[in-house]
N, CA, C and O atoms as a MOPAC input file, in Angstrom:
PM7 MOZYME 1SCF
protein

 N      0.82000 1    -1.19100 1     0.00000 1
 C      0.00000 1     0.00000 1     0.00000 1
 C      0.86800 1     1.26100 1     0.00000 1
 O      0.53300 1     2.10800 1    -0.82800 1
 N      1.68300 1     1.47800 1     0.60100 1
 C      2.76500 1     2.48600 1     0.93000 1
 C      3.35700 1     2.89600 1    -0.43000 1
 O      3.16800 1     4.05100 1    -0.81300 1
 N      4.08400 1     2.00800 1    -1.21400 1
 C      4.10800 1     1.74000 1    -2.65700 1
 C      3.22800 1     2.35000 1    -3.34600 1
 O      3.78600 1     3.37700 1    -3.73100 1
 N      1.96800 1     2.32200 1    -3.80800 1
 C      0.96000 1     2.45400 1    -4.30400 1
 C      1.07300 1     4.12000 1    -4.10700 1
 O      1.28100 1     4.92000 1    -5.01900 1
 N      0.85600 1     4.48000 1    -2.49800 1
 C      0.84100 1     5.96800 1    -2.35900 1
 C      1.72700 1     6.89500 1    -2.78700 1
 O      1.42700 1     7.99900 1    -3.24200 1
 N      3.34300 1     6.24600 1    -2.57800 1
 C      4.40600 1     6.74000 1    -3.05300 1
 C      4.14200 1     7.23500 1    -4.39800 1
 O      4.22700 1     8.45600 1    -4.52600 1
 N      3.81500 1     6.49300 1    -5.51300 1
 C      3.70300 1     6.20100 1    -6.63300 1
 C      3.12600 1     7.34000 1    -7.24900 1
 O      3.55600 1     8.07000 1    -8.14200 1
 N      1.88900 1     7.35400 1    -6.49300 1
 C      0.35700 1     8.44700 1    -6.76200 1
 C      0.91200 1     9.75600 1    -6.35900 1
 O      0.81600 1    10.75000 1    -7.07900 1
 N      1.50100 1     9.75300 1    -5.19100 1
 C      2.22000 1    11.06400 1    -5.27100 1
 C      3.61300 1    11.40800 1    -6.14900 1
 O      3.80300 1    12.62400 1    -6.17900 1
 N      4.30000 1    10.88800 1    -6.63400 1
 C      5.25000 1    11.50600 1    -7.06400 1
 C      4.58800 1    11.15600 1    -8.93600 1
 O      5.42100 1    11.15600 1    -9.84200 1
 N      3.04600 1    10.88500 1    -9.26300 1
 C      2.11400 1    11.17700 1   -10.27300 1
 C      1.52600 1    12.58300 1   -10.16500 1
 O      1.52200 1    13.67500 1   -10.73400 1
 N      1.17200 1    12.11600 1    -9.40900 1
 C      0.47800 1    14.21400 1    -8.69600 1
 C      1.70500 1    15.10700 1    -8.85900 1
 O      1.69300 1    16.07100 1    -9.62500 1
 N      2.43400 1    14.87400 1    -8.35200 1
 C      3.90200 1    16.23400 1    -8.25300 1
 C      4.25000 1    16.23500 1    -9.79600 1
 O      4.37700 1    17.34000 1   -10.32400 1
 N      4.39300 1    15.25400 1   -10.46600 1
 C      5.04000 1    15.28500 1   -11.99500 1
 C      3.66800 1    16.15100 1   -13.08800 1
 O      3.75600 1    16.93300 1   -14.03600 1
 N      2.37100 1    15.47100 1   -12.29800 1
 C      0.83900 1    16.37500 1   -13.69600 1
 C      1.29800 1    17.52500 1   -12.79500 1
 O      2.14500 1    18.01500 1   -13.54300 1
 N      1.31500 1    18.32800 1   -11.63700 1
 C      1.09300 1    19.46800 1   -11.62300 1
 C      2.27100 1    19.68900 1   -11.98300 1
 O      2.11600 1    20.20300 1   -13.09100 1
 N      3.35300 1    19.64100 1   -11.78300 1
 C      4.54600 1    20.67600 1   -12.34100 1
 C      4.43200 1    20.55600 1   -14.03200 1
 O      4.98600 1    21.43600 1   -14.69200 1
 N      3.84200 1    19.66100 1   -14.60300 1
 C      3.64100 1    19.78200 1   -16.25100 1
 C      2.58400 1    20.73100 1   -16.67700 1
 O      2.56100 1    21.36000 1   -17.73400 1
 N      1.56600 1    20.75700 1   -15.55900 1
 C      0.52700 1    21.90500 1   -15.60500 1
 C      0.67500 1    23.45800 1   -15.74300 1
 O      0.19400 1    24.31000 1   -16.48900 1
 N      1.73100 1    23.44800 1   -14.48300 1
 C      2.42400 1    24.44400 1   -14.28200 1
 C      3.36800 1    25.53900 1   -15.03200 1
 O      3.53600 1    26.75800 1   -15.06300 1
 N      3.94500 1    24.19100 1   -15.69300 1
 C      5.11100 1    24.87400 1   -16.63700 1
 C      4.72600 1    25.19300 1   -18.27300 1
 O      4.16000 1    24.47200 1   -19.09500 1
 N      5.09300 1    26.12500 1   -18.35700 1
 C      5.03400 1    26.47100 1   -20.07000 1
 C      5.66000 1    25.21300 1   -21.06600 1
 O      6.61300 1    24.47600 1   -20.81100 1
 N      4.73900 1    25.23000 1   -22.35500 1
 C      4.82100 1    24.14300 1   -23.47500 1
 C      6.52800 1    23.82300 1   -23.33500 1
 O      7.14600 1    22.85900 1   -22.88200 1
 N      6.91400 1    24.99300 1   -23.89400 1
 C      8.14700 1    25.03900 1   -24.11000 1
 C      9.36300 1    24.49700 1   -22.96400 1
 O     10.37200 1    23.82100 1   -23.16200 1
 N      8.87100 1    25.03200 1   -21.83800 1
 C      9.76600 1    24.12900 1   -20.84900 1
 C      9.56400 1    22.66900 1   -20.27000 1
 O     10.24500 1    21.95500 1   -19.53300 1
 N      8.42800 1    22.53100 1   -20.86500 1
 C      8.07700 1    20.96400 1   -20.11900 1
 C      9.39600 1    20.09400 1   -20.19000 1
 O      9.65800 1    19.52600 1   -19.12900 1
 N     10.27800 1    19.87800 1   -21.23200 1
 C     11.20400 1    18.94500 1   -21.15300 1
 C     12.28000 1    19.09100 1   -20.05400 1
 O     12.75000 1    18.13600 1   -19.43500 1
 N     12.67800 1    20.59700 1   -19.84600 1
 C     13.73400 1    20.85300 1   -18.89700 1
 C     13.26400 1    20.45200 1   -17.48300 1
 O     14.06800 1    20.11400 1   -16.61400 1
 N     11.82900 1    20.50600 1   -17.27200 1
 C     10.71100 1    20.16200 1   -16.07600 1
 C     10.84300 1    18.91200 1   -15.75400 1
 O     11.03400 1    18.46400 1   -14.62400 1
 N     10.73200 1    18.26200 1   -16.86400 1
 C     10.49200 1    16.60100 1   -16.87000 1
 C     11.98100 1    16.42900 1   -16.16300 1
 O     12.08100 1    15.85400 1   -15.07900 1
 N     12.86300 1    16.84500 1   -16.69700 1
 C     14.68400 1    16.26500 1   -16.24400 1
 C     14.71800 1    16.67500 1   -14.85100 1
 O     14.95300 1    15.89100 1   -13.93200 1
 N     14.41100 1    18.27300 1   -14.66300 1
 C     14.48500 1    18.80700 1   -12.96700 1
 C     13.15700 1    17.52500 1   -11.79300 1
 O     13.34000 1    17.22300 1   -10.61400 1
 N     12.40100 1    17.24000 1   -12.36500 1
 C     11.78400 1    16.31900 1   -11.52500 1
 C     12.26900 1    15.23600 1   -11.18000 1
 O     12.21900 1    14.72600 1   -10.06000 1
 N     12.90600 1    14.71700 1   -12.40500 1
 C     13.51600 1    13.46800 1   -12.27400 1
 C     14.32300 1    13.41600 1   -11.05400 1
 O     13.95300 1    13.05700 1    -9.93700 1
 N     15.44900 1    13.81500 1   -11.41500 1
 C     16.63300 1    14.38900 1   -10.58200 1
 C     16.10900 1    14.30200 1    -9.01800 1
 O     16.56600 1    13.65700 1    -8.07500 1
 N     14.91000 1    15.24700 1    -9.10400 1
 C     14.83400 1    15.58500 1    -7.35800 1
 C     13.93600 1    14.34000 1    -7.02100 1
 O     13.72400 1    14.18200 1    -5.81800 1
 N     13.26400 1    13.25200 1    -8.05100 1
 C     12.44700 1    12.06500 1    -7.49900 1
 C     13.34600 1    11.62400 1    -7.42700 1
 O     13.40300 1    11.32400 1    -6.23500 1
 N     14.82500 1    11.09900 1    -8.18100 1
 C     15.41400 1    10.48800 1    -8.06800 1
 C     16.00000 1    10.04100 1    -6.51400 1
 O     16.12000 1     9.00400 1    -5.86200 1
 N     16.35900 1    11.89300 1    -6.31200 1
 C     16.92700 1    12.19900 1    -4.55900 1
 C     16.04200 1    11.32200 1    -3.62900 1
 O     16.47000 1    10.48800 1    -2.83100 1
 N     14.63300 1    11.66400 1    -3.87400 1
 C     13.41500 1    11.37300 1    -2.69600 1
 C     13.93200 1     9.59600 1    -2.72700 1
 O     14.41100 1     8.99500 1    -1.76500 1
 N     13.69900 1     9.08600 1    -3.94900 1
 C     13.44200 1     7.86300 1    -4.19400 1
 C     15.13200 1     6.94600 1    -3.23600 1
 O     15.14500 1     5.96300 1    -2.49400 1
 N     16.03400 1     7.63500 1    -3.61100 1
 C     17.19900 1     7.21500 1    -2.62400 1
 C     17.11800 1     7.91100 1    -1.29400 1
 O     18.05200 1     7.50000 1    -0.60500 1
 N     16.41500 1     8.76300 1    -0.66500 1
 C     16.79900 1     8.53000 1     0.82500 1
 C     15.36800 1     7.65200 1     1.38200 1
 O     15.22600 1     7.43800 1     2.58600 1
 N     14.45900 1     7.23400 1     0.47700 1
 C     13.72400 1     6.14100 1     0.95100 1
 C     14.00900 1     5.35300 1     0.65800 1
 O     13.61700 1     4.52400 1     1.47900 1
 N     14.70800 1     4.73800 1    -0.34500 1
 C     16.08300 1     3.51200 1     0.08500 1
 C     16.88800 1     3.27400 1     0.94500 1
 O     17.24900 1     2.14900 1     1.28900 1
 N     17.35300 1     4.58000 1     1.49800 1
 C     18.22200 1     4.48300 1     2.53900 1
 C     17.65800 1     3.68800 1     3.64700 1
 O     18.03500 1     2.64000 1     4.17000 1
 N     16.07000 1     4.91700 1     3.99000 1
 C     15.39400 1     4.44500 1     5.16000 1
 C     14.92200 1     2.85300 1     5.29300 1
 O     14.78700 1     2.26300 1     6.36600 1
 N     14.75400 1     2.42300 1     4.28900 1
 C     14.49300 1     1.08900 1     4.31000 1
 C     15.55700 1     0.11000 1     4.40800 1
 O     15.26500 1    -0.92900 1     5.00000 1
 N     16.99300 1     0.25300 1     3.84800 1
 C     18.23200 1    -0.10100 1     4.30800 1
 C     18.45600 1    -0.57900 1     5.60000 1
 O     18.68800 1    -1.70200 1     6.04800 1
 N     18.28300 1     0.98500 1     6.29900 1
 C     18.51100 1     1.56800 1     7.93100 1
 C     17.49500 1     0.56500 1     8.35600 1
 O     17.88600 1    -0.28600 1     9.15500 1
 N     16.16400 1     0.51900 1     7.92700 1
 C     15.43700 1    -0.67800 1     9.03700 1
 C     15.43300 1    -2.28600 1     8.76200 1
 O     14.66500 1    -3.14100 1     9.20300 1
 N     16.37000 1    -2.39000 1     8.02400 1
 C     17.16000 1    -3.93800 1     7.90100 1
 C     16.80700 1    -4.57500 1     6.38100 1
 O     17.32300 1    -5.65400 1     6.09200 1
 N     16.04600 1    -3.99600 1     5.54400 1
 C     15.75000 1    -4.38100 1     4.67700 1
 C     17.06000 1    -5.27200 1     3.75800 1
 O     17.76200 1    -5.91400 1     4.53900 1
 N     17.34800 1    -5.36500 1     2.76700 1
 C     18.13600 1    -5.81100 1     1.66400 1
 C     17.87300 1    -5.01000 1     0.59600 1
 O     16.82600 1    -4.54500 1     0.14500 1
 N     19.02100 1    -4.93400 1     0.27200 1
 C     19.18400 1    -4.14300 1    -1.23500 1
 C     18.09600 1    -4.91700 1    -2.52600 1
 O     17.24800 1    -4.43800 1    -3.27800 1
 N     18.61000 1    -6.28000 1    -2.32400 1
 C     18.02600 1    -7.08700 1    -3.39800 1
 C     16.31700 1    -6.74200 1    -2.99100 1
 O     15.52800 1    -6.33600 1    -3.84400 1
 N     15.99600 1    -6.94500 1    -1.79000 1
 C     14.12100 1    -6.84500 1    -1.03700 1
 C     13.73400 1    -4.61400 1    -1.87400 1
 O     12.86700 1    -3.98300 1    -2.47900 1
 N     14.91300 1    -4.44700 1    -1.34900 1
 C     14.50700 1    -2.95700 1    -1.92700 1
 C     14.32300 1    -2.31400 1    -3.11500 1
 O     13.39900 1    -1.59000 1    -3.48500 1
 N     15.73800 1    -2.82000 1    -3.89900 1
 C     15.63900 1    -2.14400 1    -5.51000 1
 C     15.04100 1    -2.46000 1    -6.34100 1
 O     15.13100 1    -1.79500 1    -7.37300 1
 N     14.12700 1    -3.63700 1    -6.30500 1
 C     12.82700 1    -3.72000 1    -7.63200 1
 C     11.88300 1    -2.81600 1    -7.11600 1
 O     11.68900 1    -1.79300 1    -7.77300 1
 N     11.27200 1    -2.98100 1    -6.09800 1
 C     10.60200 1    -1.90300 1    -5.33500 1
 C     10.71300 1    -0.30300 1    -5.74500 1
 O      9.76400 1     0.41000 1    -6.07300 1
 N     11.96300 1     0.04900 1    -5.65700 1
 C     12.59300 1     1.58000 1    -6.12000 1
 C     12.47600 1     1.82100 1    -7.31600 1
 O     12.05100 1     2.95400 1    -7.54100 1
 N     12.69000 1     1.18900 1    -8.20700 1
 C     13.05400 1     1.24500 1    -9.77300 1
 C     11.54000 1     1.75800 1   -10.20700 1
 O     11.30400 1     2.73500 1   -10.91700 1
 N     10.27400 1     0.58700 1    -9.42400 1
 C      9.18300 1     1.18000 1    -9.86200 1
 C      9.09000 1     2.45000 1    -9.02900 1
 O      8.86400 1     3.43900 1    -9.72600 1
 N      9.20600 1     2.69600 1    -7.69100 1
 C      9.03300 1     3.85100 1    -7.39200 1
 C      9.35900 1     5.38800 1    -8.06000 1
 O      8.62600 1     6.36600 1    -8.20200 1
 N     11.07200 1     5.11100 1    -8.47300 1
 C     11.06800 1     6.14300 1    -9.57100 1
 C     11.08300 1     6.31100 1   -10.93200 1
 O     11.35100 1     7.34600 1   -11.54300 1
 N     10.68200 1     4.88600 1   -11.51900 1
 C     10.43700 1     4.96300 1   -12.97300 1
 C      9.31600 1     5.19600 1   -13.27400 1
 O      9.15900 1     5.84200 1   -14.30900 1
 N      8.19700 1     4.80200 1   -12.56000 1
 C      7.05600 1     5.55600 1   -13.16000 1
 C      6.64900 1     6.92400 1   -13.15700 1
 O      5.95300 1     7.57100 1   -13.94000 1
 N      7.22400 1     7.20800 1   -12.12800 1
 C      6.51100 1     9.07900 1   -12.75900 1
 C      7.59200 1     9.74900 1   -13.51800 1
 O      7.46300 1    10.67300 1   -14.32100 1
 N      8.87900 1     9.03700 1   -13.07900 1
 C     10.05400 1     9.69700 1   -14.21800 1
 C      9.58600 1     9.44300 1   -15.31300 1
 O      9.59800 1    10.45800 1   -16.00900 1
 N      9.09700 1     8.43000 1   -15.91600 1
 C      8.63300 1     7.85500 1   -17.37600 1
 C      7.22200 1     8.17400 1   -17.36400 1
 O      6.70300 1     7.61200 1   -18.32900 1
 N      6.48100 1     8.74800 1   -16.77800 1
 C      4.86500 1    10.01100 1   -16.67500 1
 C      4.93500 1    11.13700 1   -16.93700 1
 O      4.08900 1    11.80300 1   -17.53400 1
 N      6.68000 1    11.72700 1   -16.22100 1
 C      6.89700 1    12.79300 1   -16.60700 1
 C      7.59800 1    13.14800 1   -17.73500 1
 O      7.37600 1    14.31600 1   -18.05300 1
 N      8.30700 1    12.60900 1   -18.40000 1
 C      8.87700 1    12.15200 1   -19.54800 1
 C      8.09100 1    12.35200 1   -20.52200 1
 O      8.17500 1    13.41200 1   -21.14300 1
 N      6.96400 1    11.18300 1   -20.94100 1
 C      6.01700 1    11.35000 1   -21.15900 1
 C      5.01300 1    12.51600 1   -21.62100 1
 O      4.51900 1    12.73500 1   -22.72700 1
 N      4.90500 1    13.07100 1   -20.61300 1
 C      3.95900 1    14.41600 1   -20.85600 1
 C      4.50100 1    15.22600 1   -21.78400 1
 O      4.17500 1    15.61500 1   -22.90600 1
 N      5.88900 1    15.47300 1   -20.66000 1
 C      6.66200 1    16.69900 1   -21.78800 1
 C      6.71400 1    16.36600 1   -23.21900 1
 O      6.71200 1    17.35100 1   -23.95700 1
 N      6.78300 1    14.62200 1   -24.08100 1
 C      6.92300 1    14.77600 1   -24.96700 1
 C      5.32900 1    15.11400 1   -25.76700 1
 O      5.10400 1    15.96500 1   -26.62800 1
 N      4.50600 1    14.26700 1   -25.23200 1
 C      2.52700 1    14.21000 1   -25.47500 1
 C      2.80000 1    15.90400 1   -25.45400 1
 O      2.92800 1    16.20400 1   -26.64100 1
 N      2.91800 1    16.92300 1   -24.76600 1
 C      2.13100 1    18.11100 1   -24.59300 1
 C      3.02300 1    19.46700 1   -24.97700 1
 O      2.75200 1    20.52400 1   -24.40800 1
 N      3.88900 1    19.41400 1   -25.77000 1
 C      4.71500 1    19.94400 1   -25.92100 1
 C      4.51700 1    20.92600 1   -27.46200 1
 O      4.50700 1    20.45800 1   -28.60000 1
 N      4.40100 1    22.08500 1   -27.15500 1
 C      4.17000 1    22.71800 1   -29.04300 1
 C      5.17100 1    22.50400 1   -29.57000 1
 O      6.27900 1    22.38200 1   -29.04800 1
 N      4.72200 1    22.39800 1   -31.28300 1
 C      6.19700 1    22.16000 1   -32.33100 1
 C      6.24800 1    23.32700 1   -32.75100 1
 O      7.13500 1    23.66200 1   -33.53700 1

């Protein structure tokens, strides 16, 4: 479940900052999100580390955590973008 929420929120943070941002910048948007999900997505690796987890129990877990809205946000910028 925790997963699931993670997920939905860093979906929510990626549509509004695509909302937010002008046609033209969506792509530079999409990369600056990444980057800072990326951050979020490793110190909640960490935390799960720190409470005994395994790398192997953690990083399929993560990968979806930050590949899907990295690849939502990705995404958009290219779907919504003027030529």
């Amino acid at each position: 479940m925790r997963t699931l929420v993670i997920i939905l929120i860093g979906l929510a943070v990626v549509a509004a900052a695509m909302w937010l941002a002008k046609p033209a910048k969506r792509p530079q948007v999409a990369w600056v999100f990444a980057g800072v999900w990326l951050l979020a997505s490793l110190l909640n690796l960490r935390t799960g580390l720190l409470h005994g987890h395994t790398l192997g129990e953690e990083l399929p877990i993560h990968l979806l955590l930050f590949g899907i809205p990295a690849l939502a946000g990705w995404w958009l910028a290219r779907k919504t973008r003027r030529r």
